[in-house]
C-alpha positions in Angstrom: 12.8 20.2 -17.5 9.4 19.7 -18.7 6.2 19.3 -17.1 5.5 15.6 -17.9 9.2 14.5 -17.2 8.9 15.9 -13.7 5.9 13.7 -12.7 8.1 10.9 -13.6 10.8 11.3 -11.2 11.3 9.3 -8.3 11.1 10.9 -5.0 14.3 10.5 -4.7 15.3 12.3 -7.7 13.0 15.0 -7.1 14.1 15.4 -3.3 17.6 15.6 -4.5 16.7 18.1 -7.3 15.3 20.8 -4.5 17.9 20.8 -2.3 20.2 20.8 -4.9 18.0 24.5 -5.9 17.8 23.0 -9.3 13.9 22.4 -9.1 11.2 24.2 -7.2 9.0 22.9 -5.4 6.0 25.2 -7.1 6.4 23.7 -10.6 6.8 19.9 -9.1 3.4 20.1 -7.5 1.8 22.4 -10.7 2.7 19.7 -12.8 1.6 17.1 -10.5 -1.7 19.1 -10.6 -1.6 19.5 -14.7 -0.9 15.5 -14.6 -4.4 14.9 -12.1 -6.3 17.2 -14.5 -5.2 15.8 -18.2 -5.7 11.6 -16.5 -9.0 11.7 -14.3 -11.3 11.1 -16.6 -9.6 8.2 -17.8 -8.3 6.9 -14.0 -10.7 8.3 -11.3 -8.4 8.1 -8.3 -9.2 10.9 -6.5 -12.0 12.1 -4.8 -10.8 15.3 -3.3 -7.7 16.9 -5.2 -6.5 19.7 -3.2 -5.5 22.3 -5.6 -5.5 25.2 -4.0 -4.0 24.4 -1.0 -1.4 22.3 -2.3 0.1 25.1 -4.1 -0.2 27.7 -1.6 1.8 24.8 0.3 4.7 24.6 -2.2 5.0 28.6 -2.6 5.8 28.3 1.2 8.3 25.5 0.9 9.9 27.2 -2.1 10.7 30.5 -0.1 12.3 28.2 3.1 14.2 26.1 0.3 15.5 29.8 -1.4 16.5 30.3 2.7 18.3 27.1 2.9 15.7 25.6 5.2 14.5 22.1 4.5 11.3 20.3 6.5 12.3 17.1 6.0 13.1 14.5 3.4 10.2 15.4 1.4 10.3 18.8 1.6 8.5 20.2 -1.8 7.3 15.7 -2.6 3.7 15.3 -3.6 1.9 12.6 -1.8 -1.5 11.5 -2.3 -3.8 10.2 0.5 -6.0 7.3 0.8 -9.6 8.8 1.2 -9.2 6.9 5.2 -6.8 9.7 6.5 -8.4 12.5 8.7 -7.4 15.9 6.7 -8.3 18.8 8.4 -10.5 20.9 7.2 -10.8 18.5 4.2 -13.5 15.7 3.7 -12.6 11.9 4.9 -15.2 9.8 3.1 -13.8 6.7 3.4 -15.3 6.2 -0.4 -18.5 6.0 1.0 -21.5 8.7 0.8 -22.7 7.8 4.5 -18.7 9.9 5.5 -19.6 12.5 2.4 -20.1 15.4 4.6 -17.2 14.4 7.1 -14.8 16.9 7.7 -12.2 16.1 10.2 -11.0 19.0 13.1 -7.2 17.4 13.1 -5.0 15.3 10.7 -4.2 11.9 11.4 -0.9 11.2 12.9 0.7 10.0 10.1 -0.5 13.3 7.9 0.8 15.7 10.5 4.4 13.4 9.8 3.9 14.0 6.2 3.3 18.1 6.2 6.5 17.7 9.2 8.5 16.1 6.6 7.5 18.5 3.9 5.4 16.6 1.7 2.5 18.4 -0.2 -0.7 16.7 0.0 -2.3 17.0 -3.5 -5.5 15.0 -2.4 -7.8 11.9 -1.0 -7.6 9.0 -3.2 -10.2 6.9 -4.5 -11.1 3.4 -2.7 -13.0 -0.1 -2.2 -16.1 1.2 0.1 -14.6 1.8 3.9 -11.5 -0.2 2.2 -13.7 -3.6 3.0 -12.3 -5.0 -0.7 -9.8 -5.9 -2.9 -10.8 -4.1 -6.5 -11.3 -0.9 -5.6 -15.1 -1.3 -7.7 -16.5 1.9 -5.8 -20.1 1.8 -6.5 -20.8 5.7 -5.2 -17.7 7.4 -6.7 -17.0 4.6 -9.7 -14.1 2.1 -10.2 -10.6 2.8 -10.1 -9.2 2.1 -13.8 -5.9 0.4 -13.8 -3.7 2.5 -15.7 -2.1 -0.5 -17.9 -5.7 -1.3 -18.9 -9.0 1.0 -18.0 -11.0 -1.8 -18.5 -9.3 -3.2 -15.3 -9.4 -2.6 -11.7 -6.6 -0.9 -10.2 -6.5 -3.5 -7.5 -8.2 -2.4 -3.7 -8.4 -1.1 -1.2 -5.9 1.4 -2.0 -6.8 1.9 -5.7 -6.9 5.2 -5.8 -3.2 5.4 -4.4 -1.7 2.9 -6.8 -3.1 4.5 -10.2 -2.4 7.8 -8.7 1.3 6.7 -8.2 1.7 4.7 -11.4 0.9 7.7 -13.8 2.9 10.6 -11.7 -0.4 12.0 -10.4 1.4 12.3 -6.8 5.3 10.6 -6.6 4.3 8.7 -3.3 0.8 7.9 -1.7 0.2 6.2 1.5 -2.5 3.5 1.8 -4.1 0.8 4.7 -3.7 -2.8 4.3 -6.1 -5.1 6.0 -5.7 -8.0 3.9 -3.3 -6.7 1.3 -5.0 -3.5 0.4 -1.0 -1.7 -0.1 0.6 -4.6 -1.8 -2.1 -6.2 -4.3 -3.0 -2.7 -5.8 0.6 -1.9 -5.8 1.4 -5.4 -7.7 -1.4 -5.0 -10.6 -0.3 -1.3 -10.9 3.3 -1.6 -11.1 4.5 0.3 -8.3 5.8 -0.9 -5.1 4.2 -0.7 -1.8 5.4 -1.7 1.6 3.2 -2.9 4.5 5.2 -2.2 7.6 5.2 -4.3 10.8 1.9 -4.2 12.9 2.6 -1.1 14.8 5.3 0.1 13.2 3.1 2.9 11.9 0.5 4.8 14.2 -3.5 4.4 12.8 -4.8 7.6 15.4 -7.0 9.2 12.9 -7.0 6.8 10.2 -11.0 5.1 9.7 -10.8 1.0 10.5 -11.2 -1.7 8.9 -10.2 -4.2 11.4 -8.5 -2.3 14.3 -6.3 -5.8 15.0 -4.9 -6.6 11.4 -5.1 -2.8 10.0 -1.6 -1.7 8.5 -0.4 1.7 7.2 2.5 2.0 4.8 3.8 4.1 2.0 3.4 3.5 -1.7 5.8 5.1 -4.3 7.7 3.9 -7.3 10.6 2.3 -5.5 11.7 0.9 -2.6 14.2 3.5 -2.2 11.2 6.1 -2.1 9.6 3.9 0.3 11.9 4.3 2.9 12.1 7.8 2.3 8.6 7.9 3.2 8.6 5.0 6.3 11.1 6.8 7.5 8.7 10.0 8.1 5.5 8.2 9.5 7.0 5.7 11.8 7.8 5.4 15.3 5.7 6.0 18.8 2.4 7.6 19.2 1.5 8.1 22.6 -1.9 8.4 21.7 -2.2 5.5 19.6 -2.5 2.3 22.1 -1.3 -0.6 19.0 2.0 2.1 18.1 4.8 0.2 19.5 7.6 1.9 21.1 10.2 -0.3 19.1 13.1 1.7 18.1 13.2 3.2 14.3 16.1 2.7 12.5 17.6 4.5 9.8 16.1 2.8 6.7 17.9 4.9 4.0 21.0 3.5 5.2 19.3 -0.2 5.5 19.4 -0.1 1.6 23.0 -0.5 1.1 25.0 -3.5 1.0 23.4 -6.2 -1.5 21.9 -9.9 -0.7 24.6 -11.9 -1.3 24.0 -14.6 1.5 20.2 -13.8 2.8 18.3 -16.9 2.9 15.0 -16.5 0.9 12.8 -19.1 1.4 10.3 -20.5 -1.2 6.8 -21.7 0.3 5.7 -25.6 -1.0 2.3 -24.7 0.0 -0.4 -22.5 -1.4 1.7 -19.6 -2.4 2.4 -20.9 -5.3 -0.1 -23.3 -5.9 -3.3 -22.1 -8.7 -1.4 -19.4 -10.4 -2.0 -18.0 -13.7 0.7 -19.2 -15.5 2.6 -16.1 -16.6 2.2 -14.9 -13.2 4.4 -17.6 -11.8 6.9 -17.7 -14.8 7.3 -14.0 -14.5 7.8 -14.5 -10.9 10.1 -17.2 -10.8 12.5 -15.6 -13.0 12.5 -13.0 -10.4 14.1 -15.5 -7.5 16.6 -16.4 -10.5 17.9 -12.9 -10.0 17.3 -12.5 -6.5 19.9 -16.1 -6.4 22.1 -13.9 -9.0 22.7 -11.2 -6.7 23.6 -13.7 -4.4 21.0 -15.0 -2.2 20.3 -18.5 -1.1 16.8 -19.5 -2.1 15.3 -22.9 0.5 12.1 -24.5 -0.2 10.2 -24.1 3.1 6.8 -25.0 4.9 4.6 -22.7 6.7 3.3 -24.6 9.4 -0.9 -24.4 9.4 -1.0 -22.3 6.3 -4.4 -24.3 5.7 -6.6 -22.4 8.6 -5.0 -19.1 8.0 -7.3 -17.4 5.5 -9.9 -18.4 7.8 -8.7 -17.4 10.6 -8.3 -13.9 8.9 -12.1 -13.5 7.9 -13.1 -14.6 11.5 -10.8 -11.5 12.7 -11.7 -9.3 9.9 -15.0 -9.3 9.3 -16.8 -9.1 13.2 -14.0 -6.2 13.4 -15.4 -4.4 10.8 -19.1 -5.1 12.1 -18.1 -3.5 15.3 -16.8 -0.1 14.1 -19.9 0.0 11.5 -22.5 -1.5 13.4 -24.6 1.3 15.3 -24.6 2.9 11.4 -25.8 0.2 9.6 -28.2 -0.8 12.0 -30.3 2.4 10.6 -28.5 2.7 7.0 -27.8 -0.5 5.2 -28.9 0.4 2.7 -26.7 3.5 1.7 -23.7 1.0 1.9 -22.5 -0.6 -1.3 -24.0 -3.9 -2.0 -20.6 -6.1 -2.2 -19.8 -4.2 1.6 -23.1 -4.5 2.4 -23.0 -8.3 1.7 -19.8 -8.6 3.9 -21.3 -7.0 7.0 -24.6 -9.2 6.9 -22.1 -12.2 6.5 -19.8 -10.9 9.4 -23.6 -10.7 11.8 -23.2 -14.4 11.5 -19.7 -15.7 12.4 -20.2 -16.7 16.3 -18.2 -15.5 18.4 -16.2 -19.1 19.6 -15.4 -18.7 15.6 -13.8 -15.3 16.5 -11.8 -16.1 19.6 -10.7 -19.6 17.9 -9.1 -17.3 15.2 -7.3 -15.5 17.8 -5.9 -18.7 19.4 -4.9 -19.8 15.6 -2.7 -16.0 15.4 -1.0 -17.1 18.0 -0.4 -20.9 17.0 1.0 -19.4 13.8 3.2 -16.0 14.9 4.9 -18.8 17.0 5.3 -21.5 14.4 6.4 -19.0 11.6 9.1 -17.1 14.4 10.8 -20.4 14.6 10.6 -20.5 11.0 12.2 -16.8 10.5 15.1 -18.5 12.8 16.1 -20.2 9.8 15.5 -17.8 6.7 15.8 -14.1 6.1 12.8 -13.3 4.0 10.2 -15.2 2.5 9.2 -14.6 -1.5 5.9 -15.4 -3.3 4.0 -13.7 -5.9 2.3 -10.8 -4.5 -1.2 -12.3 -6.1 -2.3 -15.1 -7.9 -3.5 -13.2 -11.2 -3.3 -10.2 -12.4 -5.8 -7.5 -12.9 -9.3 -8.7 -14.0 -12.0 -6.5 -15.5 -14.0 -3.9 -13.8 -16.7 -6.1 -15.2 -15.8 -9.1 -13.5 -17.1 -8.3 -10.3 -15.7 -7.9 -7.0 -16.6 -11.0 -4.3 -15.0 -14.0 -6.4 -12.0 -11.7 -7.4 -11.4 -10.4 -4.2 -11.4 -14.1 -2.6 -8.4 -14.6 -5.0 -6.4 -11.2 -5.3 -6.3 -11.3 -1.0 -4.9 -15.4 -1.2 -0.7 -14.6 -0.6 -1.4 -12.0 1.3 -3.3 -11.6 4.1 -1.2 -14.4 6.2 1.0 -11.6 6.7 -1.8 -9.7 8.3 -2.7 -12.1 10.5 1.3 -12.5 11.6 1.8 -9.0 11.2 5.1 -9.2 10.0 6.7 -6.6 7.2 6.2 -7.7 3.5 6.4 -5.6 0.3 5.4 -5.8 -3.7 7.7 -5.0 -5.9 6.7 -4.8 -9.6 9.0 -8.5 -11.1 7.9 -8.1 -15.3 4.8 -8.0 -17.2 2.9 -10.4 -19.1 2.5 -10.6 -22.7 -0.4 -8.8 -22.7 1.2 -5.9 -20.7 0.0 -6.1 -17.1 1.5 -5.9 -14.5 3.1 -8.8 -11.9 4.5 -8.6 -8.4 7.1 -10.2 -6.3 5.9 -10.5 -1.9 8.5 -10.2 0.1 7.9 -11.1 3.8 10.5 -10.4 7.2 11.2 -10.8 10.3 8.7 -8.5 12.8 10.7 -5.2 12.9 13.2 -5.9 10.2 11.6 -3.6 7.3 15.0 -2.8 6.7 15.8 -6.3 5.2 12.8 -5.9 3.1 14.0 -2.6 1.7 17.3 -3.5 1.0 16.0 -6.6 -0.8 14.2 -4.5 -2.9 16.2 -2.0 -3.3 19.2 -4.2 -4.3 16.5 -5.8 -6.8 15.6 -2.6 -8.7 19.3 -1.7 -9.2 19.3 -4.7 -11.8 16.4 -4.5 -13.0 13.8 -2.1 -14.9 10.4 -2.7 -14.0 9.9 -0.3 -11.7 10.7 2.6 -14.0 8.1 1.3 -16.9 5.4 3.6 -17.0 1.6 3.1 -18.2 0.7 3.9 -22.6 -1.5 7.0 -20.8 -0.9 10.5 -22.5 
C-alpha cells in the first residue's frame, strides 16, 4: 500500500489493518508526517507537528503490536490536537502569542485517554485566537485555508483540526465547541464532527472559552471513527467538577441497526429560514434519504428559539472575560483585534443580562425535553452558508456560520455534522443532527446508517 492511500483510510480501516499485522503502525504515522510536510504551505493547520516524538511513539506501538499487545482501539491512529489541549512537555498556545511560551507539566485528561487508547499525537492544530471565533482567521499564526478552496476559511474554532482531517494529515482530531467550533469547521470541510453531551467529555486541562457551554468531541471522517474515538475520551473525571458520572455505553455497537422508525423532526423556525439556496437543497435531499432508510420526518417548533442566540452571547462572552481578564487588563493589545473586539464588548453586558440568560437555559432545556418526548433527533443544516473567503472577514461571518448551532450549546444536548453533498461550485455542505441529553449513540447510528448509502464522506479535497 502506498503512502498517500494510507492517509486516506478511515480509522477504522487503519485500526483493522494493524491488528490484522497487515500494516505498521510506523509507516501509518511516516506518511501521515510525509502528508503534513507536502500540504502546509498550502493549509497551515498546525502550529506544532510533533515529528519526532510521534514516531518514536509508533516504533513502540509497532513492537507491542509484533507481541500481540494492543493499547486500545487506536493503537498505531494518528490524531491531531486542537492547539487548547495541555501536551506535556509540548507548547499550548491556544493560537495566541500571549500562551507562545506555554509548556504544560501534564496532558489534559482527554490526551492521557488518547496515548491510553494508542493514538499517536502528530501535533497542535491551528485555531480562531483562544477559539473566541468561527473562521479560524488567526491573525498571529495566519488563516486556516479550507482545503476545497485556499482562498476560504476552514471554518473556526477548530480549523486547524478540520483541514488537518479532510486532507489525511492526521485520521481523527479532537476539537472544543463553544458555539459550534467542532461542527461548523467540520461542515465546510467535509468531515464529520460530533459535539458530545455537556459533560460527557472531561475539559481538566483543556484552555476555556466559556467554562458553562464549552464542549470537547472527536473529529474524523466518519461517524463510525467517531465513536471509535468518543469511546476513548469519555466517561468520569474525578477531577473535573462539570464531568458527569453518567454511564458510557458501548457506542460501536450503538451503530447497528438502521432508522427505520426514529422520528426526525424538522424545525419551522430559524433553522431553516435565510439559507443560501444550494445549502438547503443539498440538505433537504439529505432528509429525503434519511425518510428512505426509514425514518419519520415531523415538522416541529422549538419553543423560544427567538432569545436563544442571545442568551448564548450573554453566557459566552462575560465567561470568556473572566478567564482572560487579569491578562488583558495589562495586554490588550497583544490579543487579535476581532478577539480583542469581543472582550471589550463582553466588559459591557451587565450582569442582570448574564443571570437573565441563565434563567432563559433553563426555560428552554425544559421546553425542548418535552419536545425530545416526542421526536428522536432533530435535523437542520449544520450552517447557513458555506465557506466564505479568508477575505471576507471574520465578525459578520462568524454571526452567521454560529446561527444552527450554538442552541445546542446553550441546551447542551449531543448533535453532530455530517458532510450531506456539495454545491456546484464544489464546497462543502453539512447535515446537524441533534439528541436527546446522553443519547450520542442515536446520533451515531444516524449517521452511521447515513454514510452506508451515501458517498460524501469519502470525497476528498483536488490537493496533491
Amino acid at each position: 500500500m502506498k503512502a498517500p492511500d494510507l492517509t486516506h483510510l478511515t480509522v477504522a480501516e487503519a485500526a483493522s489493518l494493524i491488528r490484522e499485522g497487515e500494516l505498521s503502525p510506523i509507516d501509518l504515522v511516516e506518511a501521515a508526517l510525509e502528508r503534513i510536510k507536502a500540504l502546509e504551505p498550502h493549509l497551515n493547520a498546525f502550529i506544532t507537528v510533533m515529528g519526532e516524538q510521534a514516531l518514536a511513539t509508533a516504533k513502540v506501538l509497532a513492537q507491542e503490536a509484533a507481541l500481540g499487545h494492543f493499547r486500545g482501539p487506536l493503537h498505531g491512529i494518528p490524531v491531531g490536537l486542537k492547539d487548547l489541549f495541555f501536551t506535556k512537555g509540548v507548547p499550548t498556545t491556544a493560537g495566541s502569542p500571549l500562551l507562545a511560551d506555554h509548556i504544560p507539566e501534564e496532558d489534559a485528561t482527554v490526551v492521557a485517554r488518547l496515548r491510553q487508547a494508542g493514538a499517536v499525537i502528530v501535533g497542535k492544530l491551528n485555531l480562531h485566537e483562544f477559539a473566541l471565533g468561527a473562521t479560524s482567521n488567526n491573525p498571529h499564526y495566519g488563516p486556516v485555508r479550507n482545503p476545497w478552496d485556499t482562498q476560504r476559511v476552514a471554518g473556526g474554532s477548530s480549523g486547524g483540526s478540520a483541514a488537518a482531517v479532510a486532507v489525511g494529515e492526521c485520521l481523527a482530531a479532537l476539537g472544543t465547541d463553544t458555539g459550534g467550533s467542532i461542527r461548523i469547521p467540520s461542515s465546510l470541510c467535509g468531515i464529520t464532527g460530533l459535539k458530545p453531551t455537556y459533560g460527557r467529555v472531561s475539559l481538566k486541562g483543556v484552555i476555556p472559552l466559556s467554562w458553562s457551554l464549552d464542549h470537547v468531541g472527536p473529529m474524523a471522517s466518519t461517524a463510525q471513527d467517531c465513536a471509535l474515538l468518543l469511546q476513548a475520551i469519555a466517561g468520569p473525571d474525578g477531577q473535573d467538577p462539570t464531568c458527569a458520572s453518567t454511564p458510557v455505553p458501548d457506542y460501536l455497537a450503538a451503530l447497528q441497526g438502521g432508522i427505520k422508525g426514529l422520528r426526525i423532526g424538522v424545525p419551522k423556525e430559524h433553522f431553516w429560514q435565510g439559507l443560501d439556496g444550494e445549502v438547503e437543497e443539498v440538505a433537504r435531499h439529505a432528509l429525503e434519504v434519511m425518510a428512505e432508510l426509514g425514518a419519520t420526518l415531523l415538522e416541529v417548533s422549538l419553543p423560544y428559539i427567538e432569545v436563544v442566540p442571545q442568551a448564548v452571547v450573554s453566557i459566552m462572552l462575560p465567561e470568556a472575560l473572566a478567564y482572560h481578564l487579569p491578562r488583558f487588563r495589562q495586554q490588550a493589545d497583544c490579543y487579535g483585534s476581532d478577539v480583542r473586539l469581543r472582550l471589550e464588548m463582553a466588559s459591557l453586558i451587565p450582569a442582570v443580562q448574564h443571570v437573565q440568560a441563565q434563567r432563559v437555559r433553563r426555560l428552554v432545556v425544559e421546553a425542548w425535553q418535552e419536545l425530545f418526548r416526542e421526536i428522536d433527533l432533530l435535523a437542520t443544516p449544520t450552517t447557513p452558508i458555506t465557506a466564505p473567503t479568508i477575505e471576507e472577514g471574520d465578525l459578520e461571518a462568524t454571526l452567521i456560520l454560529i446561527r444552527n448551532t450554538n442552541p445546542f450549546n446553550l441546551t447542551g444536548q449531543p448533535a453532530i455534522s455530517i458532510p450531506c453533498g456539495f454545491t456546484r461550485k464544489g464546497m462543502p455542505v453539512g447535515l446537524q443532527l441533534v439528541g436527546r441529553w446522553w443519547e450520542e449513540g442515536t446520533l451515531l447510528r444516524a449517521a452511521h446508517a447515513f454514510q452506508q448509502v451515501t458517498t460524501w464522506h469519502r470525497r476528498r479535497p483536488p490537493l496533491p
